[in-house]
C-alpha positions as CSV (number, residue, x, y, z in Angstrom):
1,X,-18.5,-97.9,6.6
2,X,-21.6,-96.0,6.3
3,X,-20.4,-93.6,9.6
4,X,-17.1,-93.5,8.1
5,X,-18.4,-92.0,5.1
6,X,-20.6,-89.7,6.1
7,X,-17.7,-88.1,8.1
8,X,-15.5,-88.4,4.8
9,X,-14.9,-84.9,3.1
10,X,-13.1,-83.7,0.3
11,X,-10.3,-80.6,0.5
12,X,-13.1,-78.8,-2.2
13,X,-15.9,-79.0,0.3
14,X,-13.8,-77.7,3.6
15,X,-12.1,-74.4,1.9
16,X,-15.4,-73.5,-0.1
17,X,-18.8,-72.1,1.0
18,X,-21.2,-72.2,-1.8
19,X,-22.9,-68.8,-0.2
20,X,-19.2,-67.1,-0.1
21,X,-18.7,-63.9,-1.8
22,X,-15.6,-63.8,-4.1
23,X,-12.5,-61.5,-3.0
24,X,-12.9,-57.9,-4.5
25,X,-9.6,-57.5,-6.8
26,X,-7.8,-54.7,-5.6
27,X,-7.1,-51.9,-8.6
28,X,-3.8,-50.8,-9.2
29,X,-2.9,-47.0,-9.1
30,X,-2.7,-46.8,-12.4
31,X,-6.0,-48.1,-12.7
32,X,-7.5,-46.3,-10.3
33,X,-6.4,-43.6,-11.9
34,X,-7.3,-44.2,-15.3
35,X,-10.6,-44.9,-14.0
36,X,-11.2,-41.3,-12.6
37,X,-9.7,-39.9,-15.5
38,X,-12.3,-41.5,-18.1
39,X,-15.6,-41.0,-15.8
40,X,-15.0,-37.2,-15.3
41,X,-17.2,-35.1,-17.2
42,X,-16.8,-33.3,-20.0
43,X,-17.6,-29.9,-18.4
44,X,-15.1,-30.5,-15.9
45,X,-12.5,-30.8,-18.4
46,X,-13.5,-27.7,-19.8
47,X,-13.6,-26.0,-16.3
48,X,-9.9,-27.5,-15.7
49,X,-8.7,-26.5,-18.9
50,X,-9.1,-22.9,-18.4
51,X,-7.7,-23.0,-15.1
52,X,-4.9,-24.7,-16.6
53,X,-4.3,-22.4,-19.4
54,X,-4.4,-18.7,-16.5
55,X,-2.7,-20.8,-14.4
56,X,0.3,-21.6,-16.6
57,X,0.1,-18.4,-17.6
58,X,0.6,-16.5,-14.2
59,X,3.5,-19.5,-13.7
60,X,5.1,-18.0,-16.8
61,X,4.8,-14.5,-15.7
62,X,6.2,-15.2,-12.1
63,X,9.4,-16.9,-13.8
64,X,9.3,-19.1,-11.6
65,X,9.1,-22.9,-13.0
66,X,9.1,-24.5,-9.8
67,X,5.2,-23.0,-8.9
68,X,4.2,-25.4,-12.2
69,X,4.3,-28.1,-9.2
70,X,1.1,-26.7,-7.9
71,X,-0.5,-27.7,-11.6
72,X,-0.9,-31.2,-10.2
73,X,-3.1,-29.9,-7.3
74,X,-4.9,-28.6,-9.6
75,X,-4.9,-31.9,-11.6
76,X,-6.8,-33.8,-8.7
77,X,-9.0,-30.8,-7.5
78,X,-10.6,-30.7,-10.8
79,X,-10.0,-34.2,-11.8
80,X,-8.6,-37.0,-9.8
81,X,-10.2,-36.2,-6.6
82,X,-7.4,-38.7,-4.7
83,X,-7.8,-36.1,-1.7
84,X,-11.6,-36.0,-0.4
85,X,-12.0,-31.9,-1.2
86,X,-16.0,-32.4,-1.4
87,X,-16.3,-35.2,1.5
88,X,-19.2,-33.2,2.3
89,X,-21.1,-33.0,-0.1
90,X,-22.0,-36.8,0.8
91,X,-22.9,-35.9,4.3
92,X,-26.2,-37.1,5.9
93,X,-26.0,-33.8,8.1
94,X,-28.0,-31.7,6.4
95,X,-26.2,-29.0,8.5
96,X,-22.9,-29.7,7.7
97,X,-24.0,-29.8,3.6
98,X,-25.3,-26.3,4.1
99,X,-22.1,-25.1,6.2
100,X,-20.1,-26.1,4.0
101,X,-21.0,-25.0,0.7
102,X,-21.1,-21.7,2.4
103,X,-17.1,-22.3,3.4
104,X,-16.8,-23.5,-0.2
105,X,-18.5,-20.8,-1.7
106,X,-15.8,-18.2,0.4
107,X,-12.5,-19.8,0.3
108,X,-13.0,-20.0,-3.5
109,X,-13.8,-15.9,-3.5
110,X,-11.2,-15.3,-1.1
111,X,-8.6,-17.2,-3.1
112,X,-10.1,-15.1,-6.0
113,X,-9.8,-12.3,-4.4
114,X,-6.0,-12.7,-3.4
115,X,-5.0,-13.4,-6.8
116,X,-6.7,-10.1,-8.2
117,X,-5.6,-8.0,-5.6
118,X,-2.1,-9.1,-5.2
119,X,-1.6,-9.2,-8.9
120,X,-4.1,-6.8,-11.1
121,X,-5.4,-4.1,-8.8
122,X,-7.5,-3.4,-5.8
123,X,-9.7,-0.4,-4.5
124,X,-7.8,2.0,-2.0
125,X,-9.9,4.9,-0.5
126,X,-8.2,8.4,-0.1
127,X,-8.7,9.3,3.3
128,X,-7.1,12.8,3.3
129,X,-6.7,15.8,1.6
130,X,-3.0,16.0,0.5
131,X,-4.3,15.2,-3.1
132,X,-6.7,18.0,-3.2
133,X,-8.1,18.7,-5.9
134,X,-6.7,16.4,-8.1
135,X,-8.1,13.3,-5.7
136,X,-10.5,14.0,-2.9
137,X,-11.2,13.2,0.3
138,X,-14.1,10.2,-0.2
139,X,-13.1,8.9,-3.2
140,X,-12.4,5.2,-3.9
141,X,-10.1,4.7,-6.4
142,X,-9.0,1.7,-8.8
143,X,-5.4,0.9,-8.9
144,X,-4.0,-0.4,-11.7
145,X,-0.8,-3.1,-10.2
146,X,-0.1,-4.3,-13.7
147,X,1.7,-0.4,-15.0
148,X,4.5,-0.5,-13.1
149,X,4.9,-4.8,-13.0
150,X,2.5,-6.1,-9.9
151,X,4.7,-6.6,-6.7
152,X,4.9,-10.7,-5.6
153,X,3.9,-10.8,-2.5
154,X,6.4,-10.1,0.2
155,X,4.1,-11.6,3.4
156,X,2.2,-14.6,1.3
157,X,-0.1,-15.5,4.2
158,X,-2.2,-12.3,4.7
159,X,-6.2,-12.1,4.6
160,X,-6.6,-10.3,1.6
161,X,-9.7,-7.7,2.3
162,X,-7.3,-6.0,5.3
163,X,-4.0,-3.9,4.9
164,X,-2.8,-5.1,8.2
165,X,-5.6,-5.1,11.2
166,X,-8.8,-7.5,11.1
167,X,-11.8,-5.4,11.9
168,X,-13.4,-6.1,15.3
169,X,-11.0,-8.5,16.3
170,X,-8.7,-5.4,16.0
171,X,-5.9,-8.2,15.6
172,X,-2.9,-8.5,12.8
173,X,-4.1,-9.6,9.4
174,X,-0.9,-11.5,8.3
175,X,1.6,-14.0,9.4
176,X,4.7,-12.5,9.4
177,X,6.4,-15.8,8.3
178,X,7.5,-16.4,5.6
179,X,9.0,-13.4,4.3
180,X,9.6,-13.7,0.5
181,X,12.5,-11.3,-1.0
182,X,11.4,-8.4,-2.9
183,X,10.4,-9.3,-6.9
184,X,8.6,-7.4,-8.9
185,X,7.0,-9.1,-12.0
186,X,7.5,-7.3,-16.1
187,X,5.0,-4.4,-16.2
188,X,4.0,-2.1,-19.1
189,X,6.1,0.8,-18.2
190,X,8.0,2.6,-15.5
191,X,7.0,5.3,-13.2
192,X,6.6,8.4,-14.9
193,X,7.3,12.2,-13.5
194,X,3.4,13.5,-12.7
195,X,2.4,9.9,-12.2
196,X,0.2,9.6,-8.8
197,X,1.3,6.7,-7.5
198,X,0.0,4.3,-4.5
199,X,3.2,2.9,-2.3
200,X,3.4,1.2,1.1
201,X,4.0,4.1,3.6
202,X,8.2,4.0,4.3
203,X,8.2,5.2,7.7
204,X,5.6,3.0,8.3
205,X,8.1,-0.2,9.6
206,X,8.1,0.8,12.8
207,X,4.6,1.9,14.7
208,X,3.5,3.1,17.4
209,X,-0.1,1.5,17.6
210,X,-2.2,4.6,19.7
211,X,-0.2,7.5,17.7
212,X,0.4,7.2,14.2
213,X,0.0,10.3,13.0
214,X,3.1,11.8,13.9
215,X,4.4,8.5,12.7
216,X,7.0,6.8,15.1
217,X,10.3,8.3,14.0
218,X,8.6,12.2,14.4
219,X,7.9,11.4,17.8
220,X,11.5,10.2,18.2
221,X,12.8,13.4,17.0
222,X,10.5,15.7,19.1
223,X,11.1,13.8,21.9
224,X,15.1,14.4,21.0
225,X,14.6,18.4,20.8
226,X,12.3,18.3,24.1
227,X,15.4,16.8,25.5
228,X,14.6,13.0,26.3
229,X,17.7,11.1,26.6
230,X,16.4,7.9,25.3
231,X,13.2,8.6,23.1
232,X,12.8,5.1,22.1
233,X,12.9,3.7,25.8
234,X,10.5,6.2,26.4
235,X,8.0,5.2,24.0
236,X,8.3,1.9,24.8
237,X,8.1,2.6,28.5
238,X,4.5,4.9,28.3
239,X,2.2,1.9,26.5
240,X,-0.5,4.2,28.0
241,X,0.3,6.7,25.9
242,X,1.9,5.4,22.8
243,X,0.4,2.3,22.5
244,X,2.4,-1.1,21.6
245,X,5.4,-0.5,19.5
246,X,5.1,-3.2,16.6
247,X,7.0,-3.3,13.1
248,X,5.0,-4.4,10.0
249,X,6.7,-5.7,7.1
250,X,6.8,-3.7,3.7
251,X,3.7,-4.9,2.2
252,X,1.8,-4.2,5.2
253,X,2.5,-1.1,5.6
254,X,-0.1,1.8,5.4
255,X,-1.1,2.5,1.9
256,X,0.1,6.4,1.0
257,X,-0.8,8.3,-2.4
258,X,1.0,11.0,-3.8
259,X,2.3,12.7,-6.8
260,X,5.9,11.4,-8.1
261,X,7.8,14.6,-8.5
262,X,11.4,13.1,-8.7
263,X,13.3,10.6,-10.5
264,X,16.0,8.2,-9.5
265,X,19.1,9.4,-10.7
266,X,17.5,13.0,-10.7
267,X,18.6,16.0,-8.5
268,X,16.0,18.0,-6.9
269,X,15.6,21.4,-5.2
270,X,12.8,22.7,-3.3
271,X,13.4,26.8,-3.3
272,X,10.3,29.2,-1.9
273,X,7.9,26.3,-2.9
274,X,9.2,25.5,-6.7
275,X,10.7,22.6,-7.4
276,X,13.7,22.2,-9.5
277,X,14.9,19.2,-11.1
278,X,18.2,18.5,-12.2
279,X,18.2,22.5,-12.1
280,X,15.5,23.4,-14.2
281,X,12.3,24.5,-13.0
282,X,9.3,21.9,-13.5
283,X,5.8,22.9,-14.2
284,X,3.0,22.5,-11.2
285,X,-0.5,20.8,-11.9
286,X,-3.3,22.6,-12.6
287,X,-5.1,22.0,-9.7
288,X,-2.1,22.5,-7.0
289,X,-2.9,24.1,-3.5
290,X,-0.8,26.4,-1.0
291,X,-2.5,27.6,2.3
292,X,-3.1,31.1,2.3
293,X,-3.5,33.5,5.5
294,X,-6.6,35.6,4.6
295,X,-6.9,38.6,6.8
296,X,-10.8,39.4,7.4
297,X,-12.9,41.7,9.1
298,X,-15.7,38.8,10.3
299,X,-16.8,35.5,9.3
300,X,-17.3,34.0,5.7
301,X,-20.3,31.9,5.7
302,X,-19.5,27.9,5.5
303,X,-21.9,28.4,1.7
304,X,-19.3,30.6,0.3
305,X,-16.0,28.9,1.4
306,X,-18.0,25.5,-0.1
307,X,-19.0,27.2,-3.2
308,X,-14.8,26.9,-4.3
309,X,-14.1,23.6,-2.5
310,X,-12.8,24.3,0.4
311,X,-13.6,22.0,3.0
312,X,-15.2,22.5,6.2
313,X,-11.9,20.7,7.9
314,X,-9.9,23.6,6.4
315,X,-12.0,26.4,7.0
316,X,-13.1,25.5,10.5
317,X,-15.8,27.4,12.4
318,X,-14.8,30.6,11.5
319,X,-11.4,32.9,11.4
320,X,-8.6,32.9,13.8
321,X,-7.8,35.9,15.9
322,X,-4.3,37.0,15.8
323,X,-2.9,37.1,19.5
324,X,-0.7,40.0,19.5
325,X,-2.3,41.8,16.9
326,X,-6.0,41.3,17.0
327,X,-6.3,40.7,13.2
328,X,-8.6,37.9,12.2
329,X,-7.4,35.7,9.9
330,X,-8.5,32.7,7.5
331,X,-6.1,30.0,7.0
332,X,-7.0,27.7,3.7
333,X,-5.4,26.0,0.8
334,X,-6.3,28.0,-1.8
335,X,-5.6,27.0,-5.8
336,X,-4.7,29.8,-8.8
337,X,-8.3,30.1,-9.7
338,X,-9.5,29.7,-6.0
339,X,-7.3,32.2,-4.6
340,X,-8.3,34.7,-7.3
341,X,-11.5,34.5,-6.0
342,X,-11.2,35.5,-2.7
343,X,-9.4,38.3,-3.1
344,X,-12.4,40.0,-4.6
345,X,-14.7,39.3,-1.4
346,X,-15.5,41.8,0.2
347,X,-14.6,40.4,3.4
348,X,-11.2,40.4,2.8
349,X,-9.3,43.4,4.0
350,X,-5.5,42.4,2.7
351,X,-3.9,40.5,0.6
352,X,-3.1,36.9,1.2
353,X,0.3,35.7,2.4
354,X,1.3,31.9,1.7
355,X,1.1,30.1,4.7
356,X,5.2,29.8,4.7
357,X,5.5,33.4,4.4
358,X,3.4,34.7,6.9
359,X,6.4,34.2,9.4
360,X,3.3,32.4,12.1
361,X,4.2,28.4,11.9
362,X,7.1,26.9,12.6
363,X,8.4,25.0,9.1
364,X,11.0,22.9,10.4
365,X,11.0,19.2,11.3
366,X,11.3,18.1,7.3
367,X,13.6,15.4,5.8
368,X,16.0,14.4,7.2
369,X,15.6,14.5,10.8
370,X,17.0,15.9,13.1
371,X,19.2,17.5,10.0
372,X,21.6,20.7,10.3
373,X,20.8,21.8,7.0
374,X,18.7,24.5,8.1
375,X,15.6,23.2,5.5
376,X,12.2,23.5,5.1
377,X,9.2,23.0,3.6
378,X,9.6,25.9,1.3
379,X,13.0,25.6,0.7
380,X,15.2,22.6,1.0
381,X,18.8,22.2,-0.5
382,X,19.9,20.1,-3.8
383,X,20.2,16.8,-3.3
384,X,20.4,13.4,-5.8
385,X,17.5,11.0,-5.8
386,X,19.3,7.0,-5.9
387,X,18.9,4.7,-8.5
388,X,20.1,1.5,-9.0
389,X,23.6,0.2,-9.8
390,X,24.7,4.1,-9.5
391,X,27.0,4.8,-7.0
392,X,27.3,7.5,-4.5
393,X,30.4,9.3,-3.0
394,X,29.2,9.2,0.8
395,X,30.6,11.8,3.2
396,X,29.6,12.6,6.9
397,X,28.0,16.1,5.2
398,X,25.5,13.9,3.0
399,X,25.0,10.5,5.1
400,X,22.0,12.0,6.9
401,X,20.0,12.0,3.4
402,X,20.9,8.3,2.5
403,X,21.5,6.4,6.3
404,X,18.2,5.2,6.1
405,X,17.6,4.0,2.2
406,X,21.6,2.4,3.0
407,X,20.3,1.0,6.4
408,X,16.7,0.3,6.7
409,X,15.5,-0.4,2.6
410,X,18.9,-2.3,1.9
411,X,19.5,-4.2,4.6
412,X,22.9,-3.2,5.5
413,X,24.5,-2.3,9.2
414,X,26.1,0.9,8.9
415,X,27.8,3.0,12.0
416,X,30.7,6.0,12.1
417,X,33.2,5.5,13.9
418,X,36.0,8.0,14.4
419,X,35.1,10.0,11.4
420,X,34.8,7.1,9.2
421,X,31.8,5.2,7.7
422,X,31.4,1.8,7.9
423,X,28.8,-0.1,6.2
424,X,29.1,-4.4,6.9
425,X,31.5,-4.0,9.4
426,X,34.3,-2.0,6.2
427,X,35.5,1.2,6.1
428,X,33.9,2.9,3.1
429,X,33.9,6.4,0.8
430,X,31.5,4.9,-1.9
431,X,27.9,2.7,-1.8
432,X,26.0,1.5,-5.2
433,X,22.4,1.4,-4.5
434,X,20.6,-1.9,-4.9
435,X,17.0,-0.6,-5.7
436,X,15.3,3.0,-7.5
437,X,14.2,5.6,-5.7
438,X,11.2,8.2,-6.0
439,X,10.6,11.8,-4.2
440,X,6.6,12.0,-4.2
441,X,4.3,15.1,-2.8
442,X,0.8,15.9,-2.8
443,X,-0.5,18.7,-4.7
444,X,-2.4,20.2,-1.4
445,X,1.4,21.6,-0.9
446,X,1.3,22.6,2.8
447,X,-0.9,19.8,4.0
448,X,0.4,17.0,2.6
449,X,2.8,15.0,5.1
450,X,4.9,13.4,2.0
451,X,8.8,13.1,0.9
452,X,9.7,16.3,2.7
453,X,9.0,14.8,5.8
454,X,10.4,11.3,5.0
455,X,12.2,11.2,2.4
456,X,12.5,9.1,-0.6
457,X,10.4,6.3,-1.8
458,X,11.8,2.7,-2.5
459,X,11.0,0.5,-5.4
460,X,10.1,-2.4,-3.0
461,X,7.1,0.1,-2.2
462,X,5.6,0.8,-5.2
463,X,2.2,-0.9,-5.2
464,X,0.4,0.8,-8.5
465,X,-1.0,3.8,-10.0
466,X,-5.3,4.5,-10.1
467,X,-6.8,4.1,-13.0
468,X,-10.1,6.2,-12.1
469,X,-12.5,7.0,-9.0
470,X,-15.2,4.0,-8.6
471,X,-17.6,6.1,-6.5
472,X,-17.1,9.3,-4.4
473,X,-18.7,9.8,-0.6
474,X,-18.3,13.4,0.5
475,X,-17.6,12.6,4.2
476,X,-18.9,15.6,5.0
477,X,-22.8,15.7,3.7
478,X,-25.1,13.1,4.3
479,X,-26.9,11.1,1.3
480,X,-30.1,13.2,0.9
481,X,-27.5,16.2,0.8
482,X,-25.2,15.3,-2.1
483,X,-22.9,13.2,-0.2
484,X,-22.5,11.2,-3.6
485,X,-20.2,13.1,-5.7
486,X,-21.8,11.5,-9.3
487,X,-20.3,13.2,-11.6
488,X,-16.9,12.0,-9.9
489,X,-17.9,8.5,-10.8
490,X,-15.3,6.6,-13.4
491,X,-13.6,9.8,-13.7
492,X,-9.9,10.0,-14.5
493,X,-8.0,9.4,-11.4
494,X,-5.3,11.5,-12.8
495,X,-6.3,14.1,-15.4
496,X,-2.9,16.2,-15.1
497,X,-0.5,13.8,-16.0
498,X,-0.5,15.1,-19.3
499,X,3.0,15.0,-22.0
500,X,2.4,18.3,-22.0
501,X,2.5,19.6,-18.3
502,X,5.2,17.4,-17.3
């Protein structure tokens, strides 16, 4: 009996170890959650809060209320904390902590930095002279994105410190995919007739990577006058030459500023170097350049050209000779005041010509290409400027001034075909345009590559206008010799546009 009850045991003592832990009670979600919720600090609220409030904001702005999703990210980032976004913060690796916080520290600028850029302003530097002397060459402006209504952006994924080509790498900055359709959010006003204006560059979708200045379609049509049968096989077929031949989506374009001059709905005339508008004759800015041909009798010292802001780019190492005449001549954009000037130096022994005048460059080569008008840039014929909703009576005489804006801005296939024009595959006489459009010039007249060349402007462009210059570099001085233009510093970036002039 007493074996027997010693091996006796009881259901209690087999299932239970007196030194066994309990099983942990595993929380609900909801519980879970509430739990993060009550132990987060109250400076984190605060932090969230704000967030919260610009980011509902900005969702507001965009009209858009499916973006108010992302709120919930936002909801665990700052609060929840579901997903593991500071996993390393409780590292062991002391490496990895300090990595880490420095990856912190820049994807938080970066995303920062997107936000302002693609929807506030951003800093664009003018890098030539077909502003002079309203901008110059140096100077780092700060566009305002908010006048005209910031643009959504048309290629999302993009780093946002490069245009379209990482430094170094020398590769592209964006991912083309996913292309978002063109939006542009409310802004405080539209573009205005003297406004300078910063757009993506039009001609800028296709590029050939070695040669961009002449841009792509200017090679095309010199190629076409040299007599190339196929330019664009050409181009493609000399990589050695022209490079790779890549197309870069609107937003990625090359930044341009100029001066808008024309309207949509406007008509516009160019006629020995005045512009009309709508027939009228419109004022000039103040500080607007033509190139004059200065006929001399030796060289004018680099001090004196410098002392009325001519560059040393324009006034080169001295004058030209004249090959069937002998003459020696100066060839410089000159303004009113400037040009007044030189006439009384004594080095001067006639008067000066402008540039177009003078009968020695050829002026041809403008908007449209390839065109039979017989323009140029002096004189070009009257034409209308598109604007949205209107619609134009389209003819084989005038197709040449609107194929591309119909084609290539809008999106639509259009061929002729036995004397007719078809647009989507249909006959047609008639074609509303979908977006605005701008004529823009620089005031350095005859060295300014701008909508003579390439015609008009779409709204999809339109990046912003600059507010003022954040710091000026003369490129040409160094910093002990007054490469720092101070007194340029938070100036006006556009002290003509005045009710007044324009």
């Amino acid at each position: 009996m007493s074996i027997e009850h010693q091996g006796a045991s009881s259901p209690e003592s087999t299932n239970r170890h007196p030194e066994a832990p309990e099983a942990p009670t595993r929380k609900t979600f909801l519980e879970n959650l509430s739990e993060r919720i009550t132990s987060t600090r109250p400076t984190r609220w605060v932090r969230f809060g704000i967030v919260s409030i610009i980011f509902l904001l900005w969702v507001v702005w965009m009209g858009n209320p499916w973006l108010g999703l992302v709120w919930f990210l936002l909801f665990d980032i700052y609060i929840t904390q579901f997903i593991p976004w500071a996993w390393w913060k409780k590292s062991r690796n002391k490496t990895t902590r300090s990595v880490m916080a420095w990856v912190d520290a820049i994807v938080y600028a970066l995303v920062l930095v997107y936000f302002i850029f693609a929807f506030i302003g951003q800093n664009y530097q003018i890098p030539s002279s077909s502003l002079e002397k309203s901008l110059l060459v140096g100077d780092y402006l700060w566009v305002n994105k908010t006048v005209y209504g910031p643009r959504v952006p048309q290629t999302p994924l993009h780093f946002p410190l490069a245009q379209h080509t990482l430094p170094v790498v020398n590769t592209k900055s964006y991912i083309e995919n996913p292309q978002l359709s063109y939006h542009r959010l409310p802004g405080l006003r539209s573009i205005e007739r003297g406004d300078i204006v910063v757009f993506n560059y039009p001609q800028g979708d296709t590029v050939a990577t070695k040669i961009q200045n002449p841009d792509y379609y200017q090679i095309v049509d010199e190629l076409k006058k040299r007599g190339v049968a196929d330019p664009k096989a050409y181009i493609a077929s000399n990589p050695d030459q022209f490079g790779e031949v890549i197309w870069r989506p609107v937003d990625r374009r090359e930044n341009y500023v100029k001066r808008a001059i024309g309207l949509p709905g406007e008509r516009l005339r160019i006629k020995d170097d005045i512009i009309y508008i709508n027939g009228k004759a419109i004022a000039e800015p103040s500080e607007v350049q033509f190139n004059y041909v200065i006929p001399v009798k030796g060289r004018i010292s680099d001090e004196k050209w410098e002392t009325i802001g001519v560059r040393r780019d324009d006034f080169g190492n001295g004058p030209i000779t004249n090959e069937y005449t002998g003459e020696q001549l100066y060839d410089v954009p000159l303004t009113v005041a400037a040009k007044t000037i030189v006439e009384k130096w004594p080095e001067v022994t006639g008067p000066l010509v402008k540039e177009a005048a003078s009968g020695y460059y050829d002026l041809g080569g403008v908007f449209p290409l390839g065109n039979k008008y017989g323009w140029t840039r002096p004189d070009m014929g009257e034409f209308w400027i598109p604007k949205r909703g209107s619609t134009l009576h389209l003819t084989l005489d005038n197709l040449p001034i609107y194929r591309r804006c119909i084609e290539t801005y809008e999106g639509n296939e259009l061929k002729v075909q036995d004397g007719k024009i078809y647009i989507n595959g249909t006959p047609t006489e008639y074609y509303t345009f979908k977006m605005d459009y701008y004529w823009m010039m620089g005031d350095n007249r005859d060295r300014s590559a701008d909508s003579r060349y390439w015609g008009f402007v779409p709204e999809d462009h339109i990046v912003g206008s600059p507010v003022f210059v954040l710091v000026s570099l003369d490129d040409q001085k160094g910093f002990f010799d007054g490469k720092i233009r101070f007194e340029r510093i938070l100036n006006d970036a556009n002290p003509d546009k005045t009710s007044a002039l324009w």
